[in-house]
TORPA-4810 file (N, C-alpha, C, O; in nm, 3 decimals):
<nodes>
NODE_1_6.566_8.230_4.062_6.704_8.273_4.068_6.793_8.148_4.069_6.758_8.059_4.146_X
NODE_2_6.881_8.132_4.009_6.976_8.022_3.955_7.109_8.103_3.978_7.124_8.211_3.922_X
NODE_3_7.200_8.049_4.057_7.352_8.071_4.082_7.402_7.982_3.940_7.366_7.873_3.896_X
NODE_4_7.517_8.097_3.885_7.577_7.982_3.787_7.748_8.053_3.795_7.772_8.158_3.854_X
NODE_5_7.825_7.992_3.741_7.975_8.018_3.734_8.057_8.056_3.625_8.086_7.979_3.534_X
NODE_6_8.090_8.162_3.633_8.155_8.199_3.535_8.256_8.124_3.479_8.290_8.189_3.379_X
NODE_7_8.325_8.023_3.486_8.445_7.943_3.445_8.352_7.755_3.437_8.420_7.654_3.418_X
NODE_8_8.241_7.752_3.452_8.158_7.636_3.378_8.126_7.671_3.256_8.163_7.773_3.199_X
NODE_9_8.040_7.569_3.207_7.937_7.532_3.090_8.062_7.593_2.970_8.014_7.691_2.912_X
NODE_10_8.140_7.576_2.942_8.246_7.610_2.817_8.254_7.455_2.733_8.300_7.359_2.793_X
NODE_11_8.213_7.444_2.613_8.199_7.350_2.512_8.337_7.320_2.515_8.422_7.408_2.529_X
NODE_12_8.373_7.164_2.498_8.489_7.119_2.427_8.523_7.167_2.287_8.640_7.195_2.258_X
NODE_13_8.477_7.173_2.245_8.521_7.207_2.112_8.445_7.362_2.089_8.326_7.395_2.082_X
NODE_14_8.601_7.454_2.079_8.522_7.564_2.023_8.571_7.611_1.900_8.681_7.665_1.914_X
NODE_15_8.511_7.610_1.734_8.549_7.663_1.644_8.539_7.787_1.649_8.632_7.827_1.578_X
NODE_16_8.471_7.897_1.697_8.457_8.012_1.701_8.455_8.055_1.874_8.430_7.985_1.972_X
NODE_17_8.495_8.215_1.862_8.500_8.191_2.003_8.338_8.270_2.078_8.263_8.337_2.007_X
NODE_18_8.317_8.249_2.199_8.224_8.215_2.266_8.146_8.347_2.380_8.171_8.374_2.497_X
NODE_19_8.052_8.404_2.286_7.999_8.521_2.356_7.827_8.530_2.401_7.723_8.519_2.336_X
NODE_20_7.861_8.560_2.564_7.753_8.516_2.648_7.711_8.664_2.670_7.783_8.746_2.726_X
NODE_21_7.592_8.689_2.624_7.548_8.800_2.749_7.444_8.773_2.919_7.326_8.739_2.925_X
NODE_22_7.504_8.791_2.994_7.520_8.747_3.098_7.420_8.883_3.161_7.330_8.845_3.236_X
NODE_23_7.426_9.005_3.140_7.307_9.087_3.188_7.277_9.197_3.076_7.355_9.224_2.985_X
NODE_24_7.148_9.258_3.098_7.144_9.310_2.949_7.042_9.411_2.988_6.925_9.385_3.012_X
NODE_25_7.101_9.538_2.992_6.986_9.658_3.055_6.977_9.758_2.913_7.036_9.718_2.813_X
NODE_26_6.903_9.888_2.909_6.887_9.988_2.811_7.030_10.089_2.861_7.010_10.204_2.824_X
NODE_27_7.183_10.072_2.943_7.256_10.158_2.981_7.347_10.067_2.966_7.437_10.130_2.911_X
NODE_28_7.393_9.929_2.983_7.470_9.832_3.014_7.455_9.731_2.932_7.342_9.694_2.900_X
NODE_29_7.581_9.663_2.879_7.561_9.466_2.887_7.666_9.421_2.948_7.774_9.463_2.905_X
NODE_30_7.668_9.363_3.017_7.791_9.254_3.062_7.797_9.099_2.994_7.705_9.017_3.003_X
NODE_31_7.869_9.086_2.954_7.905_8.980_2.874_8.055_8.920_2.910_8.153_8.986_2.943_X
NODE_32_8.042_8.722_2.888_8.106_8.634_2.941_8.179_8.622_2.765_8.104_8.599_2.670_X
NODE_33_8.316_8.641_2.749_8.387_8.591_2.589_8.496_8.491_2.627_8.589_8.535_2.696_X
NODE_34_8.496_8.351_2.588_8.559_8.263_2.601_8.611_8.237_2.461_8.547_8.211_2.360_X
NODE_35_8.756_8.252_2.481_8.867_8.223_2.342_8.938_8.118_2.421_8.962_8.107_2.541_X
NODE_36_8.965_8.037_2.308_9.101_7.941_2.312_9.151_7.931_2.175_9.088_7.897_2.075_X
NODE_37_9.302_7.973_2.188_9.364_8.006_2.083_9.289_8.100_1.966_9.328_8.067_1.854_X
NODE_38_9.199_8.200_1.965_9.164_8.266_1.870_9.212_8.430_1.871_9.286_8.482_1.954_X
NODE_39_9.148_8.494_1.756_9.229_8.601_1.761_9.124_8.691_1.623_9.065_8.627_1.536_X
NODE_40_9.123_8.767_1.628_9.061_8.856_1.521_9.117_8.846_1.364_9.226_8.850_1.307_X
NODE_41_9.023_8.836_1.339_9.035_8.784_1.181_9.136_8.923_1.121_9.119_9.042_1.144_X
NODE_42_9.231_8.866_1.047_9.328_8.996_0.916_9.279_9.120_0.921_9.173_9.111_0.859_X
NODE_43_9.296_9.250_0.964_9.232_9.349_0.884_9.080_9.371_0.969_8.983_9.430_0.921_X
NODE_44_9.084_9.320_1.082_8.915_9.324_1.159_8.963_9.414_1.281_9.049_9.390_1.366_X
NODE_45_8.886_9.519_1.265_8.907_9.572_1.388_8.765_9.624_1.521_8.688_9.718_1.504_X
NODE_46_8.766_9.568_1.594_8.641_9.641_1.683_8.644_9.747_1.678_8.749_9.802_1.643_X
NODE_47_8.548_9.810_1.707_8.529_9.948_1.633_8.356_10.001_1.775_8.280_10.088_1.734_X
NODE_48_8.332_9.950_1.888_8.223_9.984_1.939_8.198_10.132_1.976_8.280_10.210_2.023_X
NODE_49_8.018_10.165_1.933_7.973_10.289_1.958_8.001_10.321_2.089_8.041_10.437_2.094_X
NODE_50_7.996_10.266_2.204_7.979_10.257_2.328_8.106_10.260_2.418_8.205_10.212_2.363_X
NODE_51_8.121_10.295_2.517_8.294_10.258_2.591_8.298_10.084_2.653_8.187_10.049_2.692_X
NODE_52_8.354_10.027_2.660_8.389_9.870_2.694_8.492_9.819_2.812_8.607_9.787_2.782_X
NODE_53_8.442_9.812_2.956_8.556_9.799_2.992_8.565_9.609_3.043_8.479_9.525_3.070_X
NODE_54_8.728_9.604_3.035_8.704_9.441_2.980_8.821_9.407_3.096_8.921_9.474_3.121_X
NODE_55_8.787_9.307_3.146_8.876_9.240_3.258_8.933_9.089_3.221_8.858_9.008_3.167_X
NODE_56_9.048_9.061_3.248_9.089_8.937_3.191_9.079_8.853_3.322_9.151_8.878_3.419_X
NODE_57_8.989_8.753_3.320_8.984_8.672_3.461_9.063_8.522_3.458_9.099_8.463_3.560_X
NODE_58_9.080_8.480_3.336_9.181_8.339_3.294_9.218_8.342_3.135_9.162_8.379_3.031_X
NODE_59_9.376_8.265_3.181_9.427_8.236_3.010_9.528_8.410_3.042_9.573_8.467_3.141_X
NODE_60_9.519_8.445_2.850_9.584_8.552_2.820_9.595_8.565_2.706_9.589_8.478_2.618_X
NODE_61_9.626_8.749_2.691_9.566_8.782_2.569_9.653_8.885_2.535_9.713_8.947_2.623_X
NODE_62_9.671_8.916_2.385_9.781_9.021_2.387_9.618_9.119_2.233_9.546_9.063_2.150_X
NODE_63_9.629_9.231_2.261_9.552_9.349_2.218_9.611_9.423_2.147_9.690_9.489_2.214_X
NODE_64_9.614_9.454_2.011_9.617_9.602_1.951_9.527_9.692_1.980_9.410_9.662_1.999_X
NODE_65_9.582_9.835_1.988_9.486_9.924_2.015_9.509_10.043_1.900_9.607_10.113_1.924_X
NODE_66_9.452_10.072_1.805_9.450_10.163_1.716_9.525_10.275_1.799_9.490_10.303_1.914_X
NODE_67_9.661_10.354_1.716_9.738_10.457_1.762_9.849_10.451_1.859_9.929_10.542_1.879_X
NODE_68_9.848_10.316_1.930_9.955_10.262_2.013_10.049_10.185_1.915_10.006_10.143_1.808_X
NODE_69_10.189_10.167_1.959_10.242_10.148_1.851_10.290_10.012_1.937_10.334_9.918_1.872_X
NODE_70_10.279_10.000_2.092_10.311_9.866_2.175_10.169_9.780_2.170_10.062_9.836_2.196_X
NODE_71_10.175_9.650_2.138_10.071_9.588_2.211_10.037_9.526_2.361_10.113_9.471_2.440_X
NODE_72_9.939_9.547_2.368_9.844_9.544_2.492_9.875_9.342_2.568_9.802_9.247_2.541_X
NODE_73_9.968_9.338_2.636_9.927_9.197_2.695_9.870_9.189_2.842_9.912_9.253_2.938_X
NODE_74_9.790_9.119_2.842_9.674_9.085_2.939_9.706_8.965_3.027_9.759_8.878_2.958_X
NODE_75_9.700_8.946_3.095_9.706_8.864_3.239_9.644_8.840_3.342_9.671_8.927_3.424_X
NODE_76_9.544_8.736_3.398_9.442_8.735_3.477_9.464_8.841_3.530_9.577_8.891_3.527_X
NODE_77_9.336_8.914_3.605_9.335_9.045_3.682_9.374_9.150_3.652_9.363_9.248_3.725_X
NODE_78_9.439_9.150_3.518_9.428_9.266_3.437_9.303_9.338_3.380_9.208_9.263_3.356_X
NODE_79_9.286_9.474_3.353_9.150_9.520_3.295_9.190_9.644_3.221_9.300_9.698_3.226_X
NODE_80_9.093_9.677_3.158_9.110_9.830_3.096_8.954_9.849_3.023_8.869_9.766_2.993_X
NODE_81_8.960_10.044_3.005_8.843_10.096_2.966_8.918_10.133_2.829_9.025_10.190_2.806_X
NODE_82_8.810_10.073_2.741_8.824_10.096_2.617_8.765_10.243_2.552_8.829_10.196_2.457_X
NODE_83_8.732_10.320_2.526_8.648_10.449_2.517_8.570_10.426_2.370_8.588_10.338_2.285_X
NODE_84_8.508_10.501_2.371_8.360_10.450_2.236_8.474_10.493_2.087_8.556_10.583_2.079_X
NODE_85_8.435_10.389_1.986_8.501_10.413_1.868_8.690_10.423_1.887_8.762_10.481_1.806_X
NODE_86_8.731_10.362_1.995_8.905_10.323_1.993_8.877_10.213_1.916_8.777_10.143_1.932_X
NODE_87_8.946_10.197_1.847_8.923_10.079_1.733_9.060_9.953_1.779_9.182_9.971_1.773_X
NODE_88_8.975_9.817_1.826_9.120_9.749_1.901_9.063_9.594_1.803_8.958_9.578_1.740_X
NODE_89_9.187_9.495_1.825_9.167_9.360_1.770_9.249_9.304_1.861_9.353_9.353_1.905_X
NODE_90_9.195_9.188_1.892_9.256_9.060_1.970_9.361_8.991_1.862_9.321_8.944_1.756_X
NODE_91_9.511_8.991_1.905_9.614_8.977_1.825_9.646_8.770_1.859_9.687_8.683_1.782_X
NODE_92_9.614_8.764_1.969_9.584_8.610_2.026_9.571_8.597_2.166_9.583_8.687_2.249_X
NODE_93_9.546_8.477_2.185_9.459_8.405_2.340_9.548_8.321_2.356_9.638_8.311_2.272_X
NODE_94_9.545_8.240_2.468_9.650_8.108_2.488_9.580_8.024_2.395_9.461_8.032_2.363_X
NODE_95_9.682_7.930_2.351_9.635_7.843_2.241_9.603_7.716_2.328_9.567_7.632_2.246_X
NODE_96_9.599_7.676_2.419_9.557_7.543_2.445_9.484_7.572_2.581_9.414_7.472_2.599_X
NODE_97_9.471_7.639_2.660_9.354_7.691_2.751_9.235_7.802_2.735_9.234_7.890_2.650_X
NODE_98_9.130_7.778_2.838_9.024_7.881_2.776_9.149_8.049_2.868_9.214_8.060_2.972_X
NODE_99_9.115_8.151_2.734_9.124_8.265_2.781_8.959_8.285_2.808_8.883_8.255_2.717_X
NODE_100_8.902_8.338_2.941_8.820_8.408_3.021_8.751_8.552_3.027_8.730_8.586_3.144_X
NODE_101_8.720_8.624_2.955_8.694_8.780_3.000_8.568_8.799_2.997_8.482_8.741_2.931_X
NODE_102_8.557_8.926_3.109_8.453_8.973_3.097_8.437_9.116_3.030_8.516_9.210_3.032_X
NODE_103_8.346_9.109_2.985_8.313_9.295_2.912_8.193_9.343_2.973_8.101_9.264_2.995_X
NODE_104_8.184_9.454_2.999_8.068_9.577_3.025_8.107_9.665_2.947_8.219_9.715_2.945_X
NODE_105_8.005_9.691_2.870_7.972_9.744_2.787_7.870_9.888_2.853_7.803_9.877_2.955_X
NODE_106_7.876_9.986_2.788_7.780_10.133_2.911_7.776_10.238_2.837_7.853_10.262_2.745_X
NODE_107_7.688_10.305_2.873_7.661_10.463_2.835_7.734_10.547_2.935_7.730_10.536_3.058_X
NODE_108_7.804_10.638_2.859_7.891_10.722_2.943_7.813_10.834_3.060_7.727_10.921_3.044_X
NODE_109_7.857_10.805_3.131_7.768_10.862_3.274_7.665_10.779_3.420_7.620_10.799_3.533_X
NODE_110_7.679_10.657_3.284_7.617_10.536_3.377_7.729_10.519_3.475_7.703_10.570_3.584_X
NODE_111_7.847_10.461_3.466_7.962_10.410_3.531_8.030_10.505_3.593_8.133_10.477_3.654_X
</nodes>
């Protein structure tokens, strides 16, 4: 068993941004996504089978969410449940610090 920290081991240089899975069951994943300054490519939208709920722990992030016509801005200690097939894109992250989040990912009934 190894203690490790969620806000270490982040590369200086990140061209792409940075996805950890951090626990990984047959009902669940929890996963560590580190952006600085990135954002979803033109025309890309997430689209997961599964529901996603995602917590912003550092930085900040502003979200489209397919059918909302406001976008979504995020602020440490902010969170939300995404529901399976809401189709969302990361619109941007802070450009010169790491944005932080975590995702769990689940089968509905697990949570």
């Amino acid at each position: 068993m190894r203690i490790k920290n969620i806000f270490h081991d982040i590369p200086e240089q990140m061209p792409d941004e940075l996805f950890e899975i951090l626990l990984e069951g047959r009902q669940m994943k929890v996963e560590r996504i580190v952006s600085r300054g990135h954002a979803s490519e033109q025309g890309f939208w997430y689209d997961s089978p599964i529901p996603e709920w995602v917590i912003l722990l550092k930085g900040s992030a502003t979200l489209s969410i397919e059918g909302k016509s406001d976008p979504v801005v995020l602020k440490p200690g902010d969170y939300l449940n995404i529901p399976a097939h809401v189709r969302h894109r990361v619109d941007k992250t802070h450009a010169t610090r790491e944005t932080i989040w975590l995702a769990i990912f689940y089968r509905p009934g697990v949570i």
